[in-house]
C-alpha positions as CSV (number, residue, x, y, z in Angstrom):
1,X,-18.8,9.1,18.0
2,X,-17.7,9.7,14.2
3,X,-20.2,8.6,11.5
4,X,-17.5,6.1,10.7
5,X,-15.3,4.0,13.3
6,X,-12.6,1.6,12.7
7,X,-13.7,-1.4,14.7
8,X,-10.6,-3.6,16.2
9,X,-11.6,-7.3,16.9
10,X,-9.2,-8.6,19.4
11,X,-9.4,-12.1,21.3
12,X,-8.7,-10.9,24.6
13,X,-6.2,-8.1,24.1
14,X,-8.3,-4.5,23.3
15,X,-7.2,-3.0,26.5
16,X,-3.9,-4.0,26.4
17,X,-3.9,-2.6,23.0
18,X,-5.4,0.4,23.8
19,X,-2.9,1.3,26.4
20,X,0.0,0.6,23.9
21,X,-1.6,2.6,21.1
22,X,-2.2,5.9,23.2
23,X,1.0,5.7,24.8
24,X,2.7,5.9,21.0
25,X,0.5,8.6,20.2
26,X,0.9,12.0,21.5
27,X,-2.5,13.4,20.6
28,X,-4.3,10.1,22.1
29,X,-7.0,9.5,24.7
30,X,-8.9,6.9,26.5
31,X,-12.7,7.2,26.0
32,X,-14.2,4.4,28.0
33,X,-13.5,0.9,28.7
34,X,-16.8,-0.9,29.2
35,X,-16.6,-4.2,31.1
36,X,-19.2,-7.6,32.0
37,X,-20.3,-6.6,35.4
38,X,-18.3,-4.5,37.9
39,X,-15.6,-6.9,38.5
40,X,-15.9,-8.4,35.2
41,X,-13.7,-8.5,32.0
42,X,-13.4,-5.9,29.5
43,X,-15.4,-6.5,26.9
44,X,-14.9,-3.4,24.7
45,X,-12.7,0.2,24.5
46,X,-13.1,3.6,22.9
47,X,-10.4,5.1,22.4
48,X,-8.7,8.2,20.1
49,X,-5.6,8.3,18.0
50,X,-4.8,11.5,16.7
51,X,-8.4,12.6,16.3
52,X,-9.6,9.3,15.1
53,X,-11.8,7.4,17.5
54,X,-11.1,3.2,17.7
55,X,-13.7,0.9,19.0
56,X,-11.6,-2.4,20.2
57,X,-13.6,-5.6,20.8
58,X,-12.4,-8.5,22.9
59,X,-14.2,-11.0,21.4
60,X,-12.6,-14.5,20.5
61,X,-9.6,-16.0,18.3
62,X,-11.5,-16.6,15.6
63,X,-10.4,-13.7,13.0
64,X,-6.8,-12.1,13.0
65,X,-5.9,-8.8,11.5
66,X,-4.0,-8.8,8.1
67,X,-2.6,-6.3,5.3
68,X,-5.5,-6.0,3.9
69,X,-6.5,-3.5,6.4
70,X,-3.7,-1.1,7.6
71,X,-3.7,2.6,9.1
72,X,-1.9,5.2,7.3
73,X,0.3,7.3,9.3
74,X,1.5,10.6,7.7
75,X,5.0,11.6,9.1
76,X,6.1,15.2,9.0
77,X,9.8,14.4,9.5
78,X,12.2,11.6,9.9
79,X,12.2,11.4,13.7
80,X,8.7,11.2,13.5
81,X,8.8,8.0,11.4
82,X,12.0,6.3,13.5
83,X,10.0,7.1,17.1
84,X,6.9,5.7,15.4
85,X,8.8,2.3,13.8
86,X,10.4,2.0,16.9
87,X,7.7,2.1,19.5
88,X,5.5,-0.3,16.8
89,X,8.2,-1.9,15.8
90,X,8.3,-3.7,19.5
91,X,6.9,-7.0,19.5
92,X,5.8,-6.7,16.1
93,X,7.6,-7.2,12.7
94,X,8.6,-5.2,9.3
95,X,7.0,-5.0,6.1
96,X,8.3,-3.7,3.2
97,X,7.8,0.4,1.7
98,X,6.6,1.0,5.4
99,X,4.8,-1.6,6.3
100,X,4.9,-2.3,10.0
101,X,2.7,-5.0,12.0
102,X,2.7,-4.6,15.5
103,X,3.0,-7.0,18.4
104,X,-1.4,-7.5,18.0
105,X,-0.8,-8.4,14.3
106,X,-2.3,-4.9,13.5
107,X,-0.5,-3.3,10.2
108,X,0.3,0.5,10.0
109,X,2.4,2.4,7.1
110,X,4.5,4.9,8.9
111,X,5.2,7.2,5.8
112,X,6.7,10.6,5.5
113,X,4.6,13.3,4.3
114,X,7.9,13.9,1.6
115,X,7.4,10.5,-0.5
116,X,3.9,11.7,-1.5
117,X,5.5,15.2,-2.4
118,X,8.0,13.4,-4.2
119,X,6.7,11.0,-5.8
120,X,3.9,13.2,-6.9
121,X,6.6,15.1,-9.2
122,X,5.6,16.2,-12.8
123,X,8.9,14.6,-13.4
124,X,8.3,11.4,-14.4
125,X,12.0,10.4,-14.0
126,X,12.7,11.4,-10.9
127,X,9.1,10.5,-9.1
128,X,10.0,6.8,-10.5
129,X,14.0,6.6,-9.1
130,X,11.7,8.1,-6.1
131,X,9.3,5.4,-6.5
132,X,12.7,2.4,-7.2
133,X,14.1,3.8,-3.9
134,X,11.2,3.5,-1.5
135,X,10.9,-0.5,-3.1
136,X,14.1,-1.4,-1.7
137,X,13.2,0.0,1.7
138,X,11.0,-1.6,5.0
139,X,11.1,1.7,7.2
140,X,11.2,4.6,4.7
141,X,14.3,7.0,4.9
142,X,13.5,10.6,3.6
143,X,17.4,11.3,3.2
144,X,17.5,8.5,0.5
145,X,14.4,9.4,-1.3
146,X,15.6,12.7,-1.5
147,X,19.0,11.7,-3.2
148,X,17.2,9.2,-5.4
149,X,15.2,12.7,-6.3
150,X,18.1,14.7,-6.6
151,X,20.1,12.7,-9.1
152,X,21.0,13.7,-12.4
């Protein structure tokens, strides 16, 4: 186990969740499921995400998920982003610049590794019509950052 472990509280759900999760995520795995008794419920999963282990806890309604807690996913290209938005996307609903929250109330930003490049310009005019762009957007679109960029 990682030093540090994102811990998912879920009322009844973490396998469930688990399941979806890894079958997003192509570099995912199952680690253990660990249940009360032989026969009995599942109390908790381990589980890995793109080399990031989860711990998911089945453990009452009391506390819900919110954006104050997200998971950042870096996007190489486009179709990354629109297979990821989709698959999350199911169940769930849209935030904006990104924002996702899936069908467990979990949030994720499904980013593309471009608006950091872009954004991260020395020019300060075109990192902000990168910046204006990416505001008016819920799933981000690389092509239109790109034009906002390349204006003149």
């Amino acid at each position: 186990m990682n030093k540090i472990t994102p811990f998912l509280w879920f009322d009844t759900q973490a396998e469930e969740a688990m399941n979806f999760y890894t079958s997003i995520f192509k570099n995912s795995r199952v680690l253990s499921v660990q249940r009360a008794g032989p026969d009995g419920p599942v109390m908790s999963v381990n589980f890995e995400l793109e080399g990031q282990e989860f711990l998911g806890l089945n453990a009452g309604p009391q506390f819900k998920f919110n954006e104050a807690v997200s998971f950042y996913v870096n996007c190489e290209t486009q179709q990354e982003v629109d297979e990821l938005w989709a698959k999350l996307l199911a169940g769930g609903g849209e935030g904006r610049c990104g924002w996702i929250q899936d069908k467990f109330g979990l949030w994720w930003q499904i980013i593309p590794t471009l608006l950091g490049k872009l954004m991260g310009d020395p020019d300060p005019a075109k990192a902000q019509r990168v910046v204006q762009a990416m505001l008016k957007m819920n799933k981000i679109e690389s092509r239109v950052l790109q034009e906002a960029y390349d204006q003149a």
